[in-house]
C-alpha positions as CSV (number, residue, x, y, z in Angstrom):
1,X,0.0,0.0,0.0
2,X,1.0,3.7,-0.7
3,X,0.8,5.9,2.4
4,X,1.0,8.5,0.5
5,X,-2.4,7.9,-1.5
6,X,-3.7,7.1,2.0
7,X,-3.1,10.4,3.5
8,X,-4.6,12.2,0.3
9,X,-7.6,10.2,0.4
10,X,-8.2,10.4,4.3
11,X,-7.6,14.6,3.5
12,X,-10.3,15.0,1.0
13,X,-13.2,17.1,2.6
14,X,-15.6,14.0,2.3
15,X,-13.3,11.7,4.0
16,X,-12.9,14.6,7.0
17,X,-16.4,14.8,6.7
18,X,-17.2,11.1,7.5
19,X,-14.8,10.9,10.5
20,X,-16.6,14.3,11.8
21,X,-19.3,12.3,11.8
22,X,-17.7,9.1,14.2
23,X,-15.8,11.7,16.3
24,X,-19.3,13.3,17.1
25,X,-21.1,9.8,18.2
26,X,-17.7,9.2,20.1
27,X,-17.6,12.4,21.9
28,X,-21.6,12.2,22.5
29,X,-22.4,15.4,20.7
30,X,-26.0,16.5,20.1
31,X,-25.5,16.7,16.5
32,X,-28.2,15.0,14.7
33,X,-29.7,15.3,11.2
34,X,-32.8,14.9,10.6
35,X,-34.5,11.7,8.8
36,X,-36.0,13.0,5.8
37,X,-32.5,14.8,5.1
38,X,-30.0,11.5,4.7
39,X,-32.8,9.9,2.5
40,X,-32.9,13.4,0.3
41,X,-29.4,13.8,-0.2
42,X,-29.3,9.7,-1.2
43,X,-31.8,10.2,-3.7
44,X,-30.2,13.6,-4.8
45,X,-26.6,11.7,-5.5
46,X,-28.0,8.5,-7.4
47,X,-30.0,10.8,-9.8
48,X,-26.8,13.0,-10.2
49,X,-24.0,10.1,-10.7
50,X,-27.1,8.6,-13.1
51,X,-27.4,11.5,-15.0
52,X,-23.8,11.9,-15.2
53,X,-23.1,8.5,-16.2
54,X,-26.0,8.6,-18.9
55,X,-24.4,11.6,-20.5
56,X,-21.0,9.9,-20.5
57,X,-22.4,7.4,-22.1
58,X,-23.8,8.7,-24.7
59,X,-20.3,10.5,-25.7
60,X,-18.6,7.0,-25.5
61,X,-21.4,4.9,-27.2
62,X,-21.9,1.5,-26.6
63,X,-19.4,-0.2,-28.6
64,X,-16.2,-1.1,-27.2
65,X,-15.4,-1.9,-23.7
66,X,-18.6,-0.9,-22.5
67,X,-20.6,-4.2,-23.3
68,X,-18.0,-6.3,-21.9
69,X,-17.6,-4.9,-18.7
70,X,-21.4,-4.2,-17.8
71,X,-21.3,-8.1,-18.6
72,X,-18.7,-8.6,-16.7
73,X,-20.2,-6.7,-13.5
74,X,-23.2,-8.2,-13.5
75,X,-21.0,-11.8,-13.6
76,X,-19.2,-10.9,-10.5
77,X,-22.3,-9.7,-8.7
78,X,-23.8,-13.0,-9.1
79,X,-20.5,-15.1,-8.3
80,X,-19.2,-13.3,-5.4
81,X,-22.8,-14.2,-3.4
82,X,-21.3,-17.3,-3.6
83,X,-17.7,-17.6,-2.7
84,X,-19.4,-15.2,0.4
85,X,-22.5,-18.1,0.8
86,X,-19.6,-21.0,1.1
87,X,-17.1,-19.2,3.4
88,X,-20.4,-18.0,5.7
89,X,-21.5,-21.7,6.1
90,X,-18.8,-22.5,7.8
91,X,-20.3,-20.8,10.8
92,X,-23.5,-19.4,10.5
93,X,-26.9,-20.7,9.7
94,X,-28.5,-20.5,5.8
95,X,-30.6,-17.6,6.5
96,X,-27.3,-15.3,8.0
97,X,-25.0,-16.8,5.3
98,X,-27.6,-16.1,2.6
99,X,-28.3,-12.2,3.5
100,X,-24.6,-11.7,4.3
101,X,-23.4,-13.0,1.2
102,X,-26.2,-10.9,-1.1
103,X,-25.2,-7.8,1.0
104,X,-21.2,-8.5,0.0
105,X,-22.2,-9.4,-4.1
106,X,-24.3,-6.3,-3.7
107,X,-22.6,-2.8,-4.0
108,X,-22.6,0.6,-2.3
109,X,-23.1,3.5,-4.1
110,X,-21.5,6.0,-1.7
111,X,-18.3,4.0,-1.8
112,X,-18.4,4.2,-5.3
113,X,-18.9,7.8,-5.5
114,X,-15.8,8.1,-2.9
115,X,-14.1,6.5,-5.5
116,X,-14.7,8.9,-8.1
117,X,-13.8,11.8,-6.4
118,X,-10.5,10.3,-5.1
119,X,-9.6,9.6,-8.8
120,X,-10.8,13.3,-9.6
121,X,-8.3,14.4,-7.1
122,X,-5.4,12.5,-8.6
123,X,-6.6,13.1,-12.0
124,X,-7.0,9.8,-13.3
125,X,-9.2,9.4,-15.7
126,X,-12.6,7.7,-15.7
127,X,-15.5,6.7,-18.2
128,X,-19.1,7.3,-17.3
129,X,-20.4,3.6,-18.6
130,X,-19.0,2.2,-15.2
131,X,-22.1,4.0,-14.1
132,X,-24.1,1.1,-15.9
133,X,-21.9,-1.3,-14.0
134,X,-22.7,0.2,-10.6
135,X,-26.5,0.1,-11.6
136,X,-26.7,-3.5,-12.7
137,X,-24.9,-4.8,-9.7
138,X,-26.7,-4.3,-7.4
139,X,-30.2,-6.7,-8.0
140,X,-28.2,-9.9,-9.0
141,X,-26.8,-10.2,-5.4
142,X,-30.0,-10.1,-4.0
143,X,-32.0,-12.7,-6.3
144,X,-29.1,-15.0,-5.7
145,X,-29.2,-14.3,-1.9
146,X,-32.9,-15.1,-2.0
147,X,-32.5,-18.4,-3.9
148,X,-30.0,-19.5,-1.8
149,X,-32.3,-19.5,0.9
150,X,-35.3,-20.8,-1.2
151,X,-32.5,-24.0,-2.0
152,X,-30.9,-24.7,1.1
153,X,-33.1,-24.1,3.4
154,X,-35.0,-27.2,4.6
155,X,-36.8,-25.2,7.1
156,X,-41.1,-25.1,6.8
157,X,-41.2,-20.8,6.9
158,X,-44.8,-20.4,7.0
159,X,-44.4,-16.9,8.3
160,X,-42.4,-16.1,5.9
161,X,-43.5,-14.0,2.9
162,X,-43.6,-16.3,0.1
163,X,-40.9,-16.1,-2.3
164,X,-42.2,-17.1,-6.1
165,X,-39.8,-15.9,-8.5
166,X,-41.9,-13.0,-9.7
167,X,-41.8,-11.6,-6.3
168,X,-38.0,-11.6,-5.9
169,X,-37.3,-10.3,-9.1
170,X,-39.7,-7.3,-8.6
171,X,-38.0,-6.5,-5.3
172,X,-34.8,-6.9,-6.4
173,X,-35.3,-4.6,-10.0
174,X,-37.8,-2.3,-8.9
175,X,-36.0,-1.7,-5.5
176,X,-36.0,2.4,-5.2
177,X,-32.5,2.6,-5.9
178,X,-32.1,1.0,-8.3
179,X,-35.0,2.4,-9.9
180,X,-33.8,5.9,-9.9
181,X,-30.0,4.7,-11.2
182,X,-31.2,3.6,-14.1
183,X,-33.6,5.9,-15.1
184,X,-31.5,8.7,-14.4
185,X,-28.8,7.2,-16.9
186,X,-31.4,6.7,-19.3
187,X,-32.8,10.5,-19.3
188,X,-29.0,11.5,-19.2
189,X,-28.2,9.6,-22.1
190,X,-31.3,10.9,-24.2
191,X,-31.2,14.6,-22.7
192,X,-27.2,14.1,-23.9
193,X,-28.1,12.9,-27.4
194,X,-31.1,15.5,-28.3
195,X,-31.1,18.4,-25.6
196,X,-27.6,19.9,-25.2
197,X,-29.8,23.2,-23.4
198,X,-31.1,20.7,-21.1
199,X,-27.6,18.8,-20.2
200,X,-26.7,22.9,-19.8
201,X,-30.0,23.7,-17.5
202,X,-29.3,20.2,-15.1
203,X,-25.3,21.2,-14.5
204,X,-25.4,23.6,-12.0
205,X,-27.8,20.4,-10.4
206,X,-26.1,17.5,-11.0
207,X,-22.2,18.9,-11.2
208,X,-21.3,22.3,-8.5
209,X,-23.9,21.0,-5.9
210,X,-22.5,17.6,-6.3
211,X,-19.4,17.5,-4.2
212,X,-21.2,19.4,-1.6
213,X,-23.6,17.2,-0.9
214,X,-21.6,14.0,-0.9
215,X,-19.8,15.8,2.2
216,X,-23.2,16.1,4.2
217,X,-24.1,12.5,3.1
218,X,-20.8,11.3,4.8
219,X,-21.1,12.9,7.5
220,X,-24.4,11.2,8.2
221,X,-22.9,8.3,6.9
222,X,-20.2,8.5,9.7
223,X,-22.7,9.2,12.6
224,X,-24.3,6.0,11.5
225,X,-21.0,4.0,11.4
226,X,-20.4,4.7,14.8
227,X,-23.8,3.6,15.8
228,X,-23.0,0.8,14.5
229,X,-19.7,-0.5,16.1
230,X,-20.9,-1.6,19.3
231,X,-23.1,-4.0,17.4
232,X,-20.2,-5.5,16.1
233,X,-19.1,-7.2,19.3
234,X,-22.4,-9.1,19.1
235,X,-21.6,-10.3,15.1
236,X,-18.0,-12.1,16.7
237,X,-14.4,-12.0,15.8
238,X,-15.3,-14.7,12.3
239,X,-17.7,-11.8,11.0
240,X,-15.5,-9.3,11.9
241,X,-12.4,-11.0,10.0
242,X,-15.1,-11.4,7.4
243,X,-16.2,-7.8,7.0
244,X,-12.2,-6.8,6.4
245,X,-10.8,-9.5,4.4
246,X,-13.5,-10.1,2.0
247,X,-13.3,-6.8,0.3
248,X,-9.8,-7.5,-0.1
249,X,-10.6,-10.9,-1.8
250,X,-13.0,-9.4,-4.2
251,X,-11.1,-6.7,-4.7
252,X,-8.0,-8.5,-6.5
253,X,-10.6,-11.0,-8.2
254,X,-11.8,-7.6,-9.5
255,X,-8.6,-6.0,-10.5
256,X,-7.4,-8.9,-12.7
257,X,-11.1,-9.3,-14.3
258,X,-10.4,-6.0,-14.9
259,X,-6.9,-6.4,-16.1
260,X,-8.3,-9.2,-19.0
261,X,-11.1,-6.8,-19.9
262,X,-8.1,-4.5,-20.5
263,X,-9.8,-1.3,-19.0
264,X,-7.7,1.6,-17.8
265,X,-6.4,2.3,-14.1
266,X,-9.1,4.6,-13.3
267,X,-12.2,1.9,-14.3
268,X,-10.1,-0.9,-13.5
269,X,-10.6,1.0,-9.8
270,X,-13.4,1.4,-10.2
271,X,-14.4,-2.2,-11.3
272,X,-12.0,-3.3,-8.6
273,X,-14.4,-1.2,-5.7
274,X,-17.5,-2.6,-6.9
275,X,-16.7,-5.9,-6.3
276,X,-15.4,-4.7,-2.9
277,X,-18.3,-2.8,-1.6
278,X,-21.0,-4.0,0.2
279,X,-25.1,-2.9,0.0
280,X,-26.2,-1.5,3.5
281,X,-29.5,-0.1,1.8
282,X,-30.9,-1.5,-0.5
283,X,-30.1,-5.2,0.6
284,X,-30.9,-5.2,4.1
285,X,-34.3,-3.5,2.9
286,X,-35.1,-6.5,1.0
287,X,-33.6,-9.4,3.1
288,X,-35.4,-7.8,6.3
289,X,-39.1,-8.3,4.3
290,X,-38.3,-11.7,2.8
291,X,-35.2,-13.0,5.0
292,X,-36.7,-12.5,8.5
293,X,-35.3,-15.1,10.4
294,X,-31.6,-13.5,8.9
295,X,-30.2,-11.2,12.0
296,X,-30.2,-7.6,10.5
297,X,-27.7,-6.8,13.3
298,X,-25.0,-9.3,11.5
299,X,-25.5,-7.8,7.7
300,X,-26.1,-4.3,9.2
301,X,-23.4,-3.8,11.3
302,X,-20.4,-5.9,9.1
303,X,-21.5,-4.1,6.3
304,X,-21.6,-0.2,7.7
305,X,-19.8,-0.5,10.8
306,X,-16.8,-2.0,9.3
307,X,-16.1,-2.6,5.4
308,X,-17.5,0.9,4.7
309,X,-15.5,3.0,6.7
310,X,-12.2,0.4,5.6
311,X,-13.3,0.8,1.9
312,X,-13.4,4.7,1.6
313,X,-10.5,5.1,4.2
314,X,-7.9,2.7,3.2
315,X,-9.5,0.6,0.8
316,X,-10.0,2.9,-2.4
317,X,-5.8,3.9,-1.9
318,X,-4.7,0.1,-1.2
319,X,-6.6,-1.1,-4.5
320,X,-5.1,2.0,-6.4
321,X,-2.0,0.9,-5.2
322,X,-2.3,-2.9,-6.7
323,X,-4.0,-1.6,-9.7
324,X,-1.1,0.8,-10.8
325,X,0.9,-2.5,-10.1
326,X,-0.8,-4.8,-12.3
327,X,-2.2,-2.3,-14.6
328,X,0.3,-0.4,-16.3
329,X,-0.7,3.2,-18.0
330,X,-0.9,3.2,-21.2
331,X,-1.0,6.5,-22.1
């Protein structure tokens, strides 16, 4: 790892922001943000990187790399479930394993986005179709997570809600997240392809408020966090081994898929950070309505209390660092 690309990353305003955030749960302040707010702001930067990304790719077409690494994603969304599922069995019951595992194939926008800006800051550049990538990961995870239960369970769940497969792939596509991601790309791609005044009108939206925002995201994100450390002590030492040293797996699986795809350093980190990150949102929202017997405290609290903060703090930098290893520059 580079300690220099460590300290950079951990003195980016976003960064600061988050551990404001954890210092202000530590010290017991009274700062609190209001509900609606997080939830705003969430909404506010998936239709903005959406947008972004649809414009983007409508500049770089379709052609190319783009097909093969959407394909590529959505691959590693449904095989890292999985490795997860396996490794979880050892110790914990189908129902934990299951939701654990979808929540690891599964990514996290936020991380992503802290990806992005820390390759702005280094000026690397970056194409907008890993936008699509990010988009299309994230339901996979969760309709294998589902099946897994639905196959290895051998329990009778009559309180359970029934899973036919209609049901999970409606929960898992039309999940609000997702939803927006993808619809966003789509109006940024046409806006981008017919309405250059439009692209003009959303900027001041979608590009100066952006970075601002991000910073009052993370620092909700890092009051959270620290809500959720003590809960950690309750998930045990394996899931707390688990929660650091699976991003790390996935991220070199990602970084050499990335490596034959032959994509650049800054998507190849990219690529590399969506296989690393982990849903907190839009996973646990589905697992806790179809998974109940699943301990949200174990997916919850691995996922946010631990392998987001190690992602966005030393994470993005350490995978930057392997990638310029393996992945030489070519221009």
């Amino acid at each position: 790892m580079e300690p220099n690309l460590v300290l950079q990353n951990v003195l980016t305003p976003p960064v600061l922001f988050f551990f404001l955030g954890i210092i202000a749960v530590v010290l017991r302040s009274d700062l609190e943000i209001p509900a609606p707010l997080p939830k705003l702001f969430s909404l506010y930067l998936l239709l903005a990187i959406g947008f972004k990304g649809g414009m983007e790719l409508e500049q770089s077409g379709l052609g190319g790399q783009v097909l093969p690494t959407v394909t590529s994603a959505i691959a590693m969304s449904l095989v890292i479930p999985l490795i997860c599922f396996a490794i979880l069995r050892l110790k914990l019951d189908v129902f934990n394993s299951a939701a654990i595992a979808a929540a690891y194939g599964s990514i996290s926008a936020v991380t992503f986005i802290t990806a992005e800006s820390f390759l702005e800051s280094q000026n690397i550049h970056f194409d907008g179709f890993m936008v699509a990538a990010l988009a299309l990961m994230e339901s996979p995870a969760i309709i294998v997570g589902l099946l897994l239960v639905k196959i290895a369970s051998t329990k009778n769940r009559p309180n359970s809600r029934k899973m036919e497969l209609s049901t999970i792939f409606r929960e898992s596509v039309l999940n609000g997240s997702v939803y927006l991601l993808l619809g966003s790309l789509l109006i940024g791609f046409l806006t981008a392809a017919h309405n250059p005044i439009g692209v003009e009108k959303m900027q001041p939206f979608t590009g100066k408020l952006f970075y601002g925002a991000e910073c009052f995201f993370l620092l909700d994100m890092g009051i959270v966090a620290a809500q959720r450390l003590p809960g950690l002590r309750k998930a045990g030492s394996f899931l707390i081994f688990f929660a650091v040293l699976m991003p790390l797996f996935n991220s070199i699986l990602g970084i050499f898929v990335a490596k034959a795809l032959g994509l650049e350093p800054g998507n190849a980190l990219l690529f590399a950070v969506l296989c690393a990150s982990a849903s907190y949102l839009a996973v646990p929202a589905a697992m806790r309505m179809t998974v109940p017997e699943a301990k949200a405290s174990y997916y919850i609290s691995t996922t946010l209390g631990l392998t987001f903060p190690f992602n966005i703090v030393i994470g993005i930098p350490l995978y930057m660092g392997l990638v310029n290893k393996l992945i030489p520059y070519s221009g």
